[in-house]
N, CA, C and O of each residue as an XYZ file, in Angstrom:
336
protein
N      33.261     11.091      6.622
C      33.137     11.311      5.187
C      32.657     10.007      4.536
O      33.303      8.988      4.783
N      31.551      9.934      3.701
C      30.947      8.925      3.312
C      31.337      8.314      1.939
O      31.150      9.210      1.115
N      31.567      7.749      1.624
C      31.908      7.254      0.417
C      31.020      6.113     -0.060
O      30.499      5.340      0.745
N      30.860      6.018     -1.317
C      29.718      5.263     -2.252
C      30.263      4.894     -3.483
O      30.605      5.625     -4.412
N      30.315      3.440     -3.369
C      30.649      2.801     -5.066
C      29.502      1.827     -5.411
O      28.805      1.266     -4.566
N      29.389      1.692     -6.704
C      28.107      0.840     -6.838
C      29.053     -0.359     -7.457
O      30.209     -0.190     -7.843
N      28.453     -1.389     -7.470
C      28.298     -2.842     -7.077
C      27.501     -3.598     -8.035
O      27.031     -3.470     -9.166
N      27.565     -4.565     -6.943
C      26.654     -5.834     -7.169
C      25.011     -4.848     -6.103
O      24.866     -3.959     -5.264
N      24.362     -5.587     -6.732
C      22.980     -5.138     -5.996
C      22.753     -6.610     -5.772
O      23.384     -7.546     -6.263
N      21.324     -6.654     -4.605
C      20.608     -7.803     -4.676
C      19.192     -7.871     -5.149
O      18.475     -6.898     -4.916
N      18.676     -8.956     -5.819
C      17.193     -8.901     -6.228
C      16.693    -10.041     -5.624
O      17.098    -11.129     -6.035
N      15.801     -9.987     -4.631
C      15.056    -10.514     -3.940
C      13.910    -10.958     -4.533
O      13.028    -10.119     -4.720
N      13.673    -12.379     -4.959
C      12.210    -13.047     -4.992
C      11.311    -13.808     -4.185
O      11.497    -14.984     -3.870
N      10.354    -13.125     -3.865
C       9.789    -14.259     -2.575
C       8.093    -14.749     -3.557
O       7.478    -14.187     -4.463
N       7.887    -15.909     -2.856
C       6.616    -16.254     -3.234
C       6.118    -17.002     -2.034
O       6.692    -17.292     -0.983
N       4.691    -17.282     -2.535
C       3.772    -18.376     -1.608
C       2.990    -18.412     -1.907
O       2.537    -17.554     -2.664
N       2.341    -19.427     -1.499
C       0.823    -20.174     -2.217
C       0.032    -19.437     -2.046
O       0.154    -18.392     -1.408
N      -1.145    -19.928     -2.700
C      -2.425    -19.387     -2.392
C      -3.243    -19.477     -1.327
O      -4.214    -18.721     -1.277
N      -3.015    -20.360     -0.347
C      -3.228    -20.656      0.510
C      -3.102    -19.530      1.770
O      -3.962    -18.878      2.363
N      -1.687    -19.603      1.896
C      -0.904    -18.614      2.635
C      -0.970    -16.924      2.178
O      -0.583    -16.000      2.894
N      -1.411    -16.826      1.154
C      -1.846    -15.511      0.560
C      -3.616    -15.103      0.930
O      -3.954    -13.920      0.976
N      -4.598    -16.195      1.166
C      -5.336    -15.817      1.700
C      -5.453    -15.753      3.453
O      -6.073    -14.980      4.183
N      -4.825    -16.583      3.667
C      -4.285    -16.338      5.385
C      -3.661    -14.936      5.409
O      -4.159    -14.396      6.397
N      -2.913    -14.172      4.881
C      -2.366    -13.255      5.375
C      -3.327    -11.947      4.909
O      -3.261    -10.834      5.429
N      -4.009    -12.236      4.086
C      -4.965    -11.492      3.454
C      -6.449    -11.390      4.638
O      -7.023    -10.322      4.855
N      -6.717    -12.265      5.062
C      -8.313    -12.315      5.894
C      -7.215    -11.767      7.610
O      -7.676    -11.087      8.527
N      -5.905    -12.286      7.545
C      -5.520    -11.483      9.287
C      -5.268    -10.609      8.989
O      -4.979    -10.070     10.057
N      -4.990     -9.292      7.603
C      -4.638     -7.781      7.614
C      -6.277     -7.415      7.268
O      -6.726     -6.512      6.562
N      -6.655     -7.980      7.682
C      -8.299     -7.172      6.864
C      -8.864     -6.844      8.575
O      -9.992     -6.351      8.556
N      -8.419     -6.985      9.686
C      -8.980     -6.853     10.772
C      -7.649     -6.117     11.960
O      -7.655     -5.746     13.134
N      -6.478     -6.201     10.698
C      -5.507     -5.063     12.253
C      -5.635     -4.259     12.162
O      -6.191     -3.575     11.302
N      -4.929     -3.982     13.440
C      -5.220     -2.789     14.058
C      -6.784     -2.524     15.065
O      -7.092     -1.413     15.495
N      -7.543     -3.673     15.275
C      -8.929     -3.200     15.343
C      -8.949     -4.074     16.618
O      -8.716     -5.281     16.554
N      -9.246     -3.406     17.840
C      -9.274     -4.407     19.311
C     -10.552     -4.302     19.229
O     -10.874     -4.020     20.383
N     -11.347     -4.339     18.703
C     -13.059     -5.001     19.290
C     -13.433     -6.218     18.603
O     -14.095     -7.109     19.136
N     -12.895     -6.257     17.112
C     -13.035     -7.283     16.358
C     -11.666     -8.522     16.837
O     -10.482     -8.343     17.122
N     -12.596     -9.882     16.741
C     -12.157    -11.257     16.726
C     -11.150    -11.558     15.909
O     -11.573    -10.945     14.929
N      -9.916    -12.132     15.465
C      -9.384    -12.766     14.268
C     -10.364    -13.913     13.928
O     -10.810    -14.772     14.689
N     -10.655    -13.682     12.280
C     -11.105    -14.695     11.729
C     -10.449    -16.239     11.996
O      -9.301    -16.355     11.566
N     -10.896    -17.166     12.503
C     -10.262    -18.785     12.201
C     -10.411    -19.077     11.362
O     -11.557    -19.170     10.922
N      -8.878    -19.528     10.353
C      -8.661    -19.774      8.898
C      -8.208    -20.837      8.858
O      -7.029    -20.718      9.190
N      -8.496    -22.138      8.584
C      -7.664    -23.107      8.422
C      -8.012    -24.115      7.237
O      -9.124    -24.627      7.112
N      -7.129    -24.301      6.534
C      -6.878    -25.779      5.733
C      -6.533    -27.124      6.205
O      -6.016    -27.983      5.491
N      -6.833    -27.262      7.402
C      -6.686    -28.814      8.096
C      -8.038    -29.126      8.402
O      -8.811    -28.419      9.049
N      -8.347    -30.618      7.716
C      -9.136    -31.321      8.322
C      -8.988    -31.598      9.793
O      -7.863    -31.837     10.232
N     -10.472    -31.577     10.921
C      -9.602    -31.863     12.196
C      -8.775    -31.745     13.226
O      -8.362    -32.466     14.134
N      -8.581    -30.213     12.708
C      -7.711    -29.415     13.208
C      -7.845    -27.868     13.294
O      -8.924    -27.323     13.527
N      -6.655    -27.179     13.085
C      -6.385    -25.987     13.063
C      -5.235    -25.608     12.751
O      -4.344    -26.274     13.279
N      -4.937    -24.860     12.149
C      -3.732    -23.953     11.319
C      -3.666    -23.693      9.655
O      -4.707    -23.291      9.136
N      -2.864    -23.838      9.071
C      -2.870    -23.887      7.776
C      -1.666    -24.713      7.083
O      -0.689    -24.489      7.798
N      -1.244    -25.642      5.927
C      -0.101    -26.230      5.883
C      -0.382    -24.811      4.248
O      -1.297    -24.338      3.573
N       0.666    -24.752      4.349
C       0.955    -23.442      3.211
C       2.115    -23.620      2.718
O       2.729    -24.570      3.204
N       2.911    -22.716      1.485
C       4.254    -22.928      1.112
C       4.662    -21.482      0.941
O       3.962    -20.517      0.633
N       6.207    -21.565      1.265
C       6.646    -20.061      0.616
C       8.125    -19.963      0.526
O       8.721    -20.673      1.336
N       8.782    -19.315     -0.197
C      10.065    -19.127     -0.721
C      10.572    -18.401     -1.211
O      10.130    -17.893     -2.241
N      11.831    -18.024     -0.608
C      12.570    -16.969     -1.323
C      13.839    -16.907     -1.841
O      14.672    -17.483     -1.141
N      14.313    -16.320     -2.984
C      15.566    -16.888     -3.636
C      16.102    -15.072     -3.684
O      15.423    -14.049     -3.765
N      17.430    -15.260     -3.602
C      18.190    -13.714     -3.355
C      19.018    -13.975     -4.340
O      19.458    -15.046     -3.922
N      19.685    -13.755     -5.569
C      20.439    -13.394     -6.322
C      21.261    -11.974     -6.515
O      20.732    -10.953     -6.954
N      22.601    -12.078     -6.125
C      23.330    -10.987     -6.877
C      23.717    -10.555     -7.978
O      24.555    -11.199     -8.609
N      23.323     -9.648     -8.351
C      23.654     -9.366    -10.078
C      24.801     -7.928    -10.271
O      24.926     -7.084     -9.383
N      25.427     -7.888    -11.362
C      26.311     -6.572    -11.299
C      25.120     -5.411    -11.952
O      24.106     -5.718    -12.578
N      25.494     -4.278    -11.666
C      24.443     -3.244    -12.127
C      25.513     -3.489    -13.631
O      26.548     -4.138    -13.785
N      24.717     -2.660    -14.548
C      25.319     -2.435    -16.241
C      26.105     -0.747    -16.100
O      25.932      0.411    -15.722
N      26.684     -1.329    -16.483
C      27.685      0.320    -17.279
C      26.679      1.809    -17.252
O      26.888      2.824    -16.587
N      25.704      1.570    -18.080
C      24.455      2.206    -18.123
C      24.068      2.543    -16.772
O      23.888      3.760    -16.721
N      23.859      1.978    -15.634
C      23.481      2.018    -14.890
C      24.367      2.644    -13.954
O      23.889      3.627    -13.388
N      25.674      2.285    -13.614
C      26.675      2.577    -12.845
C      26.719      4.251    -13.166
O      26.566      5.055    -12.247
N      27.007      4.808    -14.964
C      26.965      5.827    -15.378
C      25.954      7.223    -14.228
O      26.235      8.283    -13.669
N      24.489      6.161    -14.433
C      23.325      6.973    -14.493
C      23.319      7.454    -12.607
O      22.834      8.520    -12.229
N      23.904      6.503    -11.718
C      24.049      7.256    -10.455
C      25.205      8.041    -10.069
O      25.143      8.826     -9.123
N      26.352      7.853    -10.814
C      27.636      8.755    -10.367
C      26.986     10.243    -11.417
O      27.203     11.359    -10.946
N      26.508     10.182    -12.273
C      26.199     11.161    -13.072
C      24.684     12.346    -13.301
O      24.491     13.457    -13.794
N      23.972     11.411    -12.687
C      22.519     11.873    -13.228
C      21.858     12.304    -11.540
O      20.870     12.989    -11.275
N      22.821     11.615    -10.609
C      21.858     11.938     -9.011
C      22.932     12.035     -8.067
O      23.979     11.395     -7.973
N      22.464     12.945     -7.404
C      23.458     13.748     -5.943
C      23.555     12.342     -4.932
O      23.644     12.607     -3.733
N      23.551     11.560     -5.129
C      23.871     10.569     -4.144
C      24.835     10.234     -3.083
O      24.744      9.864     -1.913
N      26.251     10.619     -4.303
C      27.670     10.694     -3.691
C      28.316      9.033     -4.157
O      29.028      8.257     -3.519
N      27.646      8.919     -5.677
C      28.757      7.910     -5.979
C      29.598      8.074     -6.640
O      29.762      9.041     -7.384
N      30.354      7.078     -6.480
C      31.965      8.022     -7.438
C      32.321      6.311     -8.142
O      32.019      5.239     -7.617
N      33.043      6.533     -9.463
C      33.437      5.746    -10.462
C      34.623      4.901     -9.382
O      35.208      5.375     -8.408
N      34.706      3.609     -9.917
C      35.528      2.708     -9.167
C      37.070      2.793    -10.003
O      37.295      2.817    -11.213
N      37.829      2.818     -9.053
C      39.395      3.002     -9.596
C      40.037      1.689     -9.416
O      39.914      1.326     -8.247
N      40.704      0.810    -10.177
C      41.662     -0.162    -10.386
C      42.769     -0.447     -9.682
O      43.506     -1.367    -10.037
């Protein structure tokens, strides 16, 4: 028997440069495809690879009253109001 209370949720932010956004951008433009080469992408002089940045920050937040309301009430989910 399943039981469901709502909470804290999490909101996930990720980012990354531009750099690293065109790297991941020019290697999905060719998967899936075994006849074609991967493009060589790099931002190093002298080298090879890419120096790029990226980050992600996770915060927990409480849902609002409003909100808590709108899934025990408005959708078959199976949440039920929290008891004290």
């Amino acid at each position: 028997n399943i039981q469901r209370w709502s909470g804290m949720v999490d909101v996930v932010i990720s980012a990354g440069s531009e750099v690293l956004h065109y790297y991941i951008e020019i290697n999905n433009s060719v998967e899936g495809s075994l006849l074609q080469e991967l493009p060589q992408y790099t931002n190093i002089h002298n080298g090879t690879g890419i120096f790029a940045s990226r980050h992600s920050v996770v915060k927990s937040v409480p849902l609002s009253g409003f909100t808590e309301r709108k899934l025990v009430e408005d959708y078959n989910l199976g949440f039920k109001y929290k008891t004290k």
